[in-house]
C-alpha positions in Angstrom: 0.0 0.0 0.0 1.3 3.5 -1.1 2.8 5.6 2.1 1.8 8.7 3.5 4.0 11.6 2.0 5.6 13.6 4.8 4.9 17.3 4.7 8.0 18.6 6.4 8.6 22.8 6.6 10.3 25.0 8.9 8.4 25.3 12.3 6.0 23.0 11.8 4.1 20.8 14.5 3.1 17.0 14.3 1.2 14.6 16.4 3.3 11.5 16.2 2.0 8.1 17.0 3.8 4.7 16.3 3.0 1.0 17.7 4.7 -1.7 18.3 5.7 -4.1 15.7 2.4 -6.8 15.3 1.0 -4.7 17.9 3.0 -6.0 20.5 4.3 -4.2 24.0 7.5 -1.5 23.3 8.0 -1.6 26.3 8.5 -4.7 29.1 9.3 -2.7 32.5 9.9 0.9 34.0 13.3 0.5 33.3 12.1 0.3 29.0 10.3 3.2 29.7 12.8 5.5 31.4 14.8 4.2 28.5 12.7 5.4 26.0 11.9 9.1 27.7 15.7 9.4 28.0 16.0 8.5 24.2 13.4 11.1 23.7 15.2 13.1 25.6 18.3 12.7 23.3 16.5 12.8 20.1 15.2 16.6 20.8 19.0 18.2 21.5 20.8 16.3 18.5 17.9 17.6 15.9 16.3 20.3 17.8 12.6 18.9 17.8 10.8 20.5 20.0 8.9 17.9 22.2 5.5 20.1 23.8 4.2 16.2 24.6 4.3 12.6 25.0 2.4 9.8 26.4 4.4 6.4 26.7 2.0 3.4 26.5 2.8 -0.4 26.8 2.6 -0.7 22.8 3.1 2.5 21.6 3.5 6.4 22.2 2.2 10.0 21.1 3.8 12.9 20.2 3.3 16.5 19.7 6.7 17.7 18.3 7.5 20.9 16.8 10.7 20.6 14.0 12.2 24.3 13.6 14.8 22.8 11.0 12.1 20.6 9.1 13.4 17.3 10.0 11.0 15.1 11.9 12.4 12.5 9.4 15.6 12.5 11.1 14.6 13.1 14.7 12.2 10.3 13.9 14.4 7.9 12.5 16.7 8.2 15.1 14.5 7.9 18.1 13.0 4.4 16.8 16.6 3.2 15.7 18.4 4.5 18.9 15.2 3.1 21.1 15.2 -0.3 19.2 18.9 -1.1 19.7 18.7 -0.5 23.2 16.1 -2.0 24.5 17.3 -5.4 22.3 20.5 -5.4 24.2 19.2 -5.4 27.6 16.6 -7.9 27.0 19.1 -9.7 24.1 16.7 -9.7 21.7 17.1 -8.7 17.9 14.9 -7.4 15.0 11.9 -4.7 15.0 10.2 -3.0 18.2 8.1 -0.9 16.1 5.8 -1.6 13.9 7.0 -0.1 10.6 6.7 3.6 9.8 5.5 5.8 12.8 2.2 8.0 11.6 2.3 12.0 11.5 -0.5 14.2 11.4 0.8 17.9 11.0 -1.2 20.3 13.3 -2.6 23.8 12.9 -0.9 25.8 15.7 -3.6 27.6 17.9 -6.8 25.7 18.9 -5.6 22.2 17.2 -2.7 22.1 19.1 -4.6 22.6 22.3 -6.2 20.2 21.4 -4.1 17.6 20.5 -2.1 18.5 23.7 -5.1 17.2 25.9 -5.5 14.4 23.6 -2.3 13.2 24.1 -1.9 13.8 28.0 -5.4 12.1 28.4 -4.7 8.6 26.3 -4.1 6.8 29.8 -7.3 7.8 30.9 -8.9 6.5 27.6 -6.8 3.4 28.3 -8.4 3.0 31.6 -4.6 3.2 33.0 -6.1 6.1 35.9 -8.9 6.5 38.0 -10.7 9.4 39.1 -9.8 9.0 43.2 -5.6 8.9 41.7 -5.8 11.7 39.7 -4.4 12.8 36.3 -1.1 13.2 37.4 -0.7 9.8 38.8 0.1 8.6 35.4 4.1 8.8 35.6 5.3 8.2 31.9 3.7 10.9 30.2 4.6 14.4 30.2 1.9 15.8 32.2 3.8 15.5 35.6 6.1 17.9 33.7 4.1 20.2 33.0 2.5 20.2 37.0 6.4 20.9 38.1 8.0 23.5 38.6 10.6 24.5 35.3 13.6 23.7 37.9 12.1 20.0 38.1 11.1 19.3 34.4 13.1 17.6 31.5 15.4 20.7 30.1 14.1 19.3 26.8 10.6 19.4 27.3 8.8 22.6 26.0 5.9 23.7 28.4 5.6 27.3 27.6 3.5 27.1 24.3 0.8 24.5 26.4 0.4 26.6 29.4 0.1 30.1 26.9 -2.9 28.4 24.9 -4.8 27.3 27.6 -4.2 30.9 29.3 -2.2 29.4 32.3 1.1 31.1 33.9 4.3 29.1 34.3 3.6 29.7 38.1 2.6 27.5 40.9 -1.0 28.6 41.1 -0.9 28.5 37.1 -0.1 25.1 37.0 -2.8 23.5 39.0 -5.1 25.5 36.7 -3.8 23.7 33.7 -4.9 20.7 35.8 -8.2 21.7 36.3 -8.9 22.7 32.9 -7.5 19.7 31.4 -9.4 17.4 34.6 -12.9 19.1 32.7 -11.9 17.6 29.6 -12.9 14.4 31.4 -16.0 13.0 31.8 -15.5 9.6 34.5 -19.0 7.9 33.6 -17.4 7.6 30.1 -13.2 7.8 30.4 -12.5 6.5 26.6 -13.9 9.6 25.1 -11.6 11.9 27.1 -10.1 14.3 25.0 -11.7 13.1 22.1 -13.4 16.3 20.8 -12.6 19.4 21.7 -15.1 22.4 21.3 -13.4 25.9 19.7 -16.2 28.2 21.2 -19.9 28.6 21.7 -21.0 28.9 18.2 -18.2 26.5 16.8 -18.2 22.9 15.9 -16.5 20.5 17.4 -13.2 19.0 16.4 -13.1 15.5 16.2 -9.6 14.7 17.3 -10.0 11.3 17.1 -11.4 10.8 13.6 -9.2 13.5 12.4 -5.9 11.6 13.4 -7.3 7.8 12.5 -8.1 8.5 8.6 -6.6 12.1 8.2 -3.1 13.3 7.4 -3.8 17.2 9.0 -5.6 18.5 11.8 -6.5 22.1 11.4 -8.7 24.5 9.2 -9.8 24.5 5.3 -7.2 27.5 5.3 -4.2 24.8 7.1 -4.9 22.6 4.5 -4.5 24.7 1.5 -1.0 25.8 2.7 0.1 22.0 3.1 -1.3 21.1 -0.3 1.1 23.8 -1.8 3.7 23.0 0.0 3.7 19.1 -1.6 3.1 20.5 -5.1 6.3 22.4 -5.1 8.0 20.8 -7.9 5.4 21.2 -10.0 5.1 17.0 -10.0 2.2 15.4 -11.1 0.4 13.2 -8.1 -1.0 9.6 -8.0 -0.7 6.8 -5.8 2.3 5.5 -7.1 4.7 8.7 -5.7 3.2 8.1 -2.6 0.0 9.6 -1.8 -2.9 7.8 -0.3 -6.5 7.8 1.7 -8.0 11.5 2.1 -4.0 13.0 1.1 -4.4 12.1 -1.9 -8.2 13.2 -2.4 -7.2 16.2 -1.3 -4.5 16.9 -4.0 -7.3 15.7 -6.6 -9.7 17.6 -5.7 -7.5 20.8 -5.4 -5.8 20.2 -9.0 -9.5 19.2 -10.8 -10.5 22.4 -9.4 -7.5 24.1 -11.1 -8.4 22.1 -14.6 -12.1 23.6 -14.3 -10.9 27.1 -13.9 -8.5 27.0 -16.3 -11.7 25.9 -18.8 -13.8 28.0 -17.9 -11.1 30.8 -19.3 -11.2 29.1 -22.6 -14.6 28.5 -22.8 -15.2 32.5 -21.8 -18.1 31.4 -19.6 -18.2 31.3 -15.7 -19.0 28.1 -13.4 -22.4 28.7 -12.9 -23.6 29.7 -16.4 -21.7 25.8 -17.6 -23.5 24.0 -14.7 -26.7 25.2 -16.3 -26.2 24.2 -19.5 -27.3 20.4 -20.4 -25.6 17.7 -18.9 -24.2 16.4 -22.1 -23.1 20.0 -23.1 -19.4 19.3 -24.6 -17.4 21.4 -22.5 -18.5 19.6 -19.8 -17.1 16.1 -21.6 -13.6 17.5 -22.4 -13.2 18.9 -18.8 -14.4 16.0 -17.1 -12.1 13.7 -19.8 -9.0 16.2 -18.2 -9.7 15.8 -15.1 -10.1 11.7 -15.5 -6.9 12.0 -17.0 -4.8 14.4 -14.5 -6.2 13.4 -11.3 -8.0 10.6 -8.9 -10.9 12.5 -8.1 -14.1 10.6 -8.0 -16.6 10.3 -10.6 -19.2 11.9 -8.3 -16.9 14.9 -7.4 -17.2 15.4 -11.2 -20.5 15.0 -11.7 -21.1 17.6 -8.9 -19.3 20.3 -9.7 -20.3 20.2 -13.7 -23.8 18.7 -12.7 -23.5 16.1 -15.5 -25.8 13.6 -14.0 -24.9 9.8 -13.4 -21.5 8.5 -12.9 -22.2 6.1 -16.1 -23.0 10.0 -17.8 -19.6 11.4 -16.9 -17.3 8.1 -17.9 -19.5 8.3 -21.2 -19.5 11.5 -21.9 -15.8 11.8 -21.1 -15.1 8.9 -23.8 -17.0 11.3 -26.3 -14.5 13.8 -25.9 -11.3 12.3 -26.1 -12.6 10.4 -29.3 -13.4 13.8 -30.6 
């Protein structure tokens, strides 16, 4: 199956998620896991990632890492191959611990990331690893605890100061047990595995469905996010299928944006606007020759077509389509 293509840029933010290999545990003791956070630990002052989050579970972990030199690749790489070699010479074992690539989502800053900061500090709670009489904080391999402590206390490496800023919290003892609260509302104890799973931007906003989003997506963030990542992986002016890499809703995306392009670009030669083609019949020609272009250029869905031109069936569009290029 084609891979995800990484979107990597100056500055940007990820959530980060990989499991181990066949689903099985990445970590065996405490000792793995301190292991692991002092890898993590590592990995963020030879590449400069910025870690804001982590949450260390028994077959896999979540990120949310910032790369100001655009390498997650390499901080990445090293981290899992660093990790794997170390824990497989304490326990003399050899061969994978993780499962393959690890999965990143690249985040809007803002909101998102709020969001995907409680998401990833509230995945024990999901996993029914705390209870409500223990507390949030009793969970020890996750970066919350950091965050609660004071900045003499914390990993060096671990970033706080962006978390506490969105969620309006000072860096200060009285601060800090407000980011506790605020993040202790985000849980609902008559129903722990949806903690964290949406996360409402305002009164007359929708919620974000952090969950879904991170499961089939490749971005969390706004229509407006997404148009800058999309141009950002056509630099190079290549042409984009499944075969370079692209896959699931990445590669609909890119589709959708270039058929988009091909439409406009018709509509200039044809001296007519959108709306005045969508009202002419659904066998009009114009609308066979574009739809023939975008069959040709892109992966877009017959029904997108059919949509935007309004030419009917999907049987319609393939047919009509054929017309045109025998013409």
């Amino acid at each position: 199956m084609a891979r995800q293509v990484r979107v990597e840029y100056e500055g940007a933010m990820y959530h980060v998620m990989a499991r181990g290999d066949r689903r099985e545990a990445i970590v065996r003791d405490d000792e793995d896991r301190k292991t692991f956070i002092r890898t993590l630990g590592e990995a963020a002052k030879k590449t400069g990632m910025r870690i804001h989050a982590y949450a260390l579970m028994s077959n896999h972990y979540h990120l949310l890492v910032e790369t100001p030199k655009a390498n997650l690749s390499e901080g990445m790489g090293w981290l899992q191959n660093a990790y794997t070699r170390r824990v497989n010479v304490r326990h003399r074992l050899w061969g994978h611990v993780f499962g393959g690539r690890y999965k990143a989502i690249a985040v809007e800053p803002g909101n998102c990331f709020w969001a995907l900061l409680d998401y990833v500090h509230l995945n024990p709670v999901r996993a029914g690893l705390v209870q409500e009489e223990e507390g949030l904080e009793s969970y020890a391999w996750s970066s919350l605890r950091g965050y609660l402590a004071s900045p003499a206390k914390r990993p060096e490496w671990l970033e706080t100061a962006t978390g506490l800023e969105v969620c309006g919290c000072a860096d200060t003892a009285s601060g800090r047990r407000e980011f506790l609260e605020v993040l202790e509302k985000r849980v609902d104890w008559s129903e722990p595995g949806k903690a964290g799973a949406t996360f409402s931007e305002g009164k007359d906003k929708p919620e974000l469905a952090v969950y879904s989003s991170l499961r089939r997506g490749w971005l969390f963030g706004s229509q407006e996010f997404r148009e800058k990542l999309l141009s950002l992986l056509e630099k190079g002016g290549r042409k984009i299928k499944k075969a370079n890499g692209y896959h699931g809703e990445q590669l609909n995306d890119h589709g959708a944006r270039r058929a988009a392009r091909l439409i406009e670009a018709g509509l200039k030669v044809f001296q007519v606007s959108k709306e005045e083609l969508r009202a002419q019949a659904k066998g009009d020609w114009r609308k066979g020759l574009l739809a023939a272009m975008i069959q040709d250029e892109t992966t877009v869905r017959l029904d997108w077509i059919s949509e935007e031109l309004r030419m009917g069936t999907r049987a319609g569009v393939c047919r009509l389509a054929k017309e045109a290029r025998q013409k």
